[in-house]
Every structure is written in structure tokens, then in C-alpha cells.
C-alpha positions, 0 to 999 in steps of 0.5 A, spaced: 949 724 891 948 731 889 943 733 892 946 731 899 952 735 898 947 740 897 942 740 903 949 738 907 951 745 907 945 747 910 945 751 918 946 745 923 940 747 926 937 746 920 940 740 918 937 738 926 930 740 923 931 736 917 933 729 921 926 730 926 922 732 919 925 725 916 924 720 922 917 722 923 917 721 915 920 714 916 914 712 921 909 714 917 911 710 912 912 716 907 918 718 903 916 725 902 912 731 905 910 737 902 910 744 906 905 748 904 905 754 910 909 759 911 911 757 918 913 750 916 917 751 909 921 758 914 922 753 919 925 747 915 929 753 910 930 760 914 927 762 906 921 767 909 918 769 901 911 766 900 907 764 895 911 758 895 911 751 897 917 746 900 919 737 898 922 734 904 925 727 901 930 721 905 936 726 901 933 731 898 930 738 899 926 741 893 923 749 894 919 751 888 917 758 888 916 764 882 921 770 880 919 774 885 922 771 890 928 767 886 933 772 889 931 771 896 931 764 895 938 764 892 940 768 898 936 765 904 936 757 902 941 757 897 942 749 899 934 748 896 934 744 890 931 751 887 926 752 882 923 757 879 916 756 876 913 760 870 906 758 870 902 755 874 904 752 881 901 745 881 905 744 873 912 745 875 910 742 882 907 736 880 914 736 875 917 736 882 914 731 885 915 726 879 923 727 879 924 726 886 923 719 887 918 719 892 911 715 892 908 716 899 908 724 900 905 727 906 901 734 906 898 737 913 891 737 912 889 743 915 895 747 913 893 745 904 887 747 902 883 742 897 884 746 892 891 746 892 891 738 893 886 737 887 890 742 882 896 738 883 893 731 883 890 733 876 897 736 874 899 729 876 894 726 872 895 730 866 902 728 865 902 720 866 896 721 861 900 724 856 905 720 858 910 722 861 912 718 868 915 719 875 922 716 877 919 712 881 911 709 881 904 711 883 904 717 886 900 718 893 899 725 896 897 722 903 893 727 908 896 727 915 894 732 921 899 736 925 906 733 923 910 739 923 906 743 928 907 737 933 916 737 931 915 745 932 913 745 940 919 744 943 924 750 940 932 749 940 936 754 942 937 758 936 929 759 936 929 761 944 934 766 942 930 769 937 923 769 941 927 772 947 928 778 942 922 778 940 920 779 948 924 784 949 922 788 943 915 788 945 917 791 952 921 796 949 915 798 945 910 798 951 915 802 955 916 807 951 908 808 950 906 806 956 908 814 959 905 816 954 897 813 956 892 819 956 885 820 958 881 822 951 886 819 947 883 813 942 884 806 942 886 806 935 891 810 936 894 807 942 895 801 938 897 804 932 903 807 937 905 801 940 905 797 932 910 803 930 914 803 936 915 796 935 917 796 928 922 801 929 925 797 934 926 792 929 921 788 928 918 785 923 910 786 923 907 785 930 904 778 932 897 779 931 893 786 931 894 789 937 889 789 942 887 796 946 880 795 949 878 801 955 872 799 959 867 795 957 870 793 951 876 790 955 872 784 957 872 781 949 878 778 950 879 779 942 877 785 942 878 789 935 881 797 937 876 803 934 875 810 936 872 809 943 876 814 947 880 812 954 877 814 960 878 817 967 876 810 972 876 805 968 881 799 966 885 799 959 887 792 956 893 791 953 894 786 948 901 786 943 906 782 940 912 783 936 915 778 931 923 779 930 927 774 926 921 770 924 918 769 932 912 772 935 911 774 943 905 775 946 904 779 952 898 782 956 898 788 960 891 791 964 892 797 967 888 802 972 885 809 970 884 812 976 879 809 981 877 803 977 870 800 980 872 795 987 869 789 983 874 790 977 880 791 983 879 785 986 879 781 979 885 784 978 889 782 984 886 775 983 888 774 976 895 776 978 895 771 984 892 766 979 898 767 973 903 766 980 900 760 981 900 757 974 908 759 974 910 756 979 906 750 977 910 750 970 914 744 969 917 738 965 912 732 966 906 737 968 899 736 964 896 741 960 890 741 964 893 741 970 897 747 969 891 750 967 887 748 973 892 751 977 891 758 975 883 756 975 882 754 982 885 760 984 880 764 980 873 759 982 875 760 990 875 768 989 869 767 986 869 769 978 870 762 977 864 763 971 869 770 968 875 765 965 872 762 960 879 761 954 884 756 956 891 759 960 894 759 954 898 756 948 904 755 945 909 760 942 913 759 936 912 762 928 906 763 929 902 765 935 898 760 936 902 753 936 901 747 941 901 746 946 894 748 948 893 749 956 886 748 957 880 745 961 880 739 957 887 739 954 888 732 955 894 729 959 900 732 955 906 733 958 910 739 958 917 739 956 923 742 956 924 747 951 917 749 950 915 755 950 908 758 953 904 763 954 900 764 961 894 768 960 888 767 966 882 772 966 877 775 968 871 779 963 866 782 967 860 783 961 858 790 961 863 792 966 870 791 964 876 785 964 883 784 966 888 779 962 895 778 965 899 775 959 907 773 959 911 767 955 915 762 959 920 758 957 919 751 960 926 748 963 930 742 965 928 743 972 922 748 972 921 754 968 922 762 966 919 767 965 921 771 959 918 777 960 920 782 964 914 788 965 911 788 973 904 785 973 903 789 980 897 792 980 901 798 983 905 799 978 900 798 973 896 804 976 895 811 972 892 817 975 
């Protein structure tokens, strides 16, 4: 009963987390599941240290981590049964998964590496080798796929609240930088800017590495920044995010530079009517490939149909890539309320350059939201 009174005086939207984590336990026929990604202990804990790995049980909650983070831990996930390693990782952990009573555990296969599950089974071996036994029986680490990633689609209202701060910090950076964009200054430079505006108003690192990719190299959708200079006629391709409170946001913006080439003028207002299009189309009950065939149909009928070739986008959370993915063969997964996504059409023109729109929607009871604010116009994108 101990460890019950414990975890109980965890955050309600936690205890909430922990209640789907365990039926999804119950229906797997397991009795434990290890959390070995940053994401998925954070999510269950709010405790952001690394190098440290979780146990959910019917009643319990074990964190393992080392004394760089016994004090974080203490302050952030004071709740955990805490325990402080001294050696290596999978000795104290199989230690761990013998006091705890569970016999079938759980762990995300494409989240664990082989090794971490090899050195933990030989660290079990050992120990029934020398003897010593678990509380329970025979101890199974049993892989499964996308448990925790599947529970993480749908966000709660604390999650939405900190993803639209994570929003917002983002386009507070983009405007305070966005006055500032100059012909002959540098890819790299624009990015590093728009990383320390960022961080400077609160958040924590950025999403990923910021994108700035100026003519041609705005048509490699991840595009890596270099010394390339901006210049006069061409389009500049924006891709950021922030990560506040332990959420990301990922947006896109493309802009014109002068007298951008006629070609790139038209994909611009097509990709604009291309992302319209898909908004509207955002709803509960909606598939993931026919939200991804509104935005396409819009593009194949202005004729670039061969320049879109990713998926409209995917979902948002911890991570920046998270499910639900909205792709051409996305299956037929329905959206629903309380996922959120990004919708993302684009059109990359090789040799000539590409244009990206890129917003985070919120998907509601009766239709969506649009979380991000930035004009998408290609007026208001436009600088002499």
C-alpha cells in the first residue's frame, strides 16, 4: 500500500496518464512497462533529466536515475519510488524489476536499443544465477511497438495549454526577426537569430534545427542552413519551432525577396489555397489520408501535383514528429478531438526553388483550430 499512497500525490493529469498507461497494461496482458525515452518518462513524471529509465506497475511507479539527477528528480517526481544508481544502469535496474512483483514487462521496441535490453537480461541472468530471486516468477521483457506513442496522440488540456505557449513563443521570435531580414545576410546567421530570440523568450531549446533555405536550397525540405547569402529575387524558406514547458511547435513560413520568378509566384498562392483547403477539411471522424488528399488535390489540379512529394503533416506533442501521420497512404485513421497536427503542402521546384506553409491545428469536438497566428498571404509575406 505504500507505494500507492506515494504515486496518489502525483498531479491529477498525471495520475490520469497513468490510468491509460495501465489499461493499456491490463490488455496486453502485461504487468509492467519500462520507459526508456526521454519523451515517454517526461510524459508519465514531468521529471526532464536523462540518462534514466522508468517502471510502471498495477500500483507502483519506479524511477531509476544517477546522482546527477537525484535532485531533479527529488524536486520534479518527488512521488517515484526514486533510486539512485551507483554503478551500472542495468544492475540496479534489474534489482528494480525484481522487487517490483511484475513478471511480463513491457518495452517499446523502437524506442530501447538491443543493448539496453541485452545488458538488462544479462543483469537478470546474473542474479537468478547467483541466487538471488524476484518477489514474483520468471521475468519476461516483452517488446511492443508504439504503446506510449499511441496513448501520447490525443492531448489533455494541460498539454494543449503548453503547446499553445510553445506557439506563441515561436511567433514572437519570427516577428522580432522577420524586420530584420536583409539582403547579403546569411542563412546561418538568420537561423542562429531566430534560435536566440527564441530562447530569450522562454524557451527551452528549439524544436529541431532551424530551417532557413534561400532559392534553390528552399527546395530540400530539410534543408541544413550554411553560409549561402540571401538574395534580391528569390524565395526564403523558414522552418522553426520552440520547445516550452517540454512541447514543441513547428511552423513554416516562405517569403518573397523582390520579384520572385512567376513559376514560384503561382506555387506560392497554390500551396496557400492547398493548406486552406485542408483546414477546412480538419474534423473528428476525418481519415488521415483523405485530410491529406484535400491539400493534394488542390496542388495536382494547379498542375505541380509531381513537387509535393512528403505527407501534409504529422502530429505534435514531446517530440516533433508524433502520430498521427496525414500521408497519401496514411491508412484510414480517424482524426480526433485533442490531437494536435501540423498542415504543411509544398511545392519544390528542383533547380528553381520551394515554398512551404506550415501551421499547428488543434483538432476540436466540432472541427478544428488553428493555433498559430502568422499571416500566410503572399502579401504580407512579400519583402522589397
Amino acid at each position: 500500500m505504500q507505494g500507492k499512497a506515494i504515486v496518489s500525490r502525483a498531479k491529477a493529469y498525471l495520475l490520469a496518464r497513468h490510468q491509460a498507461v495501465r489499461a493499456a497494461m491490463e490488455q496486453l496482458n502485461l504487468n509492467g512497462m519500462l520507459l526508456t525515452t526521454p519523451a515517454d518518462l517526461s510524459y508519465l513524471t514531468d521529471f526532464t533529466g536523462d540518462d534514466s529509465i522508468g517502471l510502471i506497475t498495477a500500483d507502483r511507479f519506479y524511477l531509476v536515475t544517477d546522482f546527477r539527477y537525484r535532485e531533479q528528480a527529488t524536486s520534479e517526481a518527488s512521488w517515484t519510488e526514486l533510486h539512485v544508481r551507483d554503478g551500472d544502469m542495468a544492475d540496479t535496474l534489474s534489482k528494480v524489476l525484481m522487487a517490483s512483483n511484475a513478471e511480463r514487462i513491457g518495452f517499446e521496441a523502437n524506442g530501447a536499443t538491443v543493448g539496453q535490453i541485452k545488458a538488462v537480461e544479462r543483469a537478470l541472468a546474473a542474479a537468478a544465477k547467483s541466487g538471488k530471486k524476484s518477489t514474483g516468477g520468471a521475468i519476461e521483457l516483452v517488446p511492443v511497438e508504439d504503446v506510449m506513442l499511441t496513448l501520447r496522440k490525443v492531448k489533455d488540456d494541460h498539454e494543449i495549454a503548453l503547446i499553445r505557449k510553445s506557439v506563441a513563443t515561436a511567433e514572437e521570435a519570427y516577428n522580432a526577426v522577420r524586420g530584420e531580414i536583409k539582403v547579403g545576410q546569411t542563412e546561418s546567421y538568420l537561423a542562429a537569430l531566430l534560435d536566440f530570440e527564441m530562447r530569450c523568450r522562454g524557451a527551452s531549446a528549439s524544436s529541431f534545427s532551424t530551417i532557413v533555405a534561400s532559392g534553390g536550397h528552399s527546395a530540400l525540405p530539410h534543408y541544413r542552413p550554411a553560409e549561402k547569402l540571401v538574395q534580391k529575387d528569390n524565395v526564403l524558406l523558414v522552418d522553426w519551432g520552440a520547445i516550452v514547458g517540454g512541447y514543441a511547435s513547428d511552423l513554416t513560413r516562405t517569403l518573397a525577396i523582390g520579384n520572385i520568378p512567376r513559376k514560384l509566384k503561382e506555387a506560392y498562392k497554390t500551396v496557400v489555397e492547398a493548406q486552406k483547403a485542408a483546414i477546412a477539411f480538419l474534423r473528428p471522424g476525418v481519415t488521415t489520408m483523405t485530410a491529406d488528399r484535400a491539400a493534394r488535390d488542390v496542388i495536382e489540379k494547379a498542375g505541380f501535383g509531381d513537387y509535393f512529394g512528403h505527407g501534409l503533416g504529422h502530429g505534435l506533442g514531446r517530440q516533433i514528429h508524433e502520430l498521427p501521420s496525414m500521408r497519401q497512404t496514411g491508412g484510414d485513421e480517424e482524426l480526433r478531438p485533442g490531437m494536435v497536427v501540423t498542415v504543411e503542402p509544398g511545392i519544390y521546384i528542383p533547380g528553381e526553388g520551394g515554398v512551404r506553409i506550415e501551421d499547428d491545428v488543434l483538432i476540436t469536438h466540432s472541427g478544428c483550430e488553428v493555433l498559430s497566428t502568422l499571416d500566410r498571404s503572399y502579401e504580407a509575406n512579400h519583402i522589397e
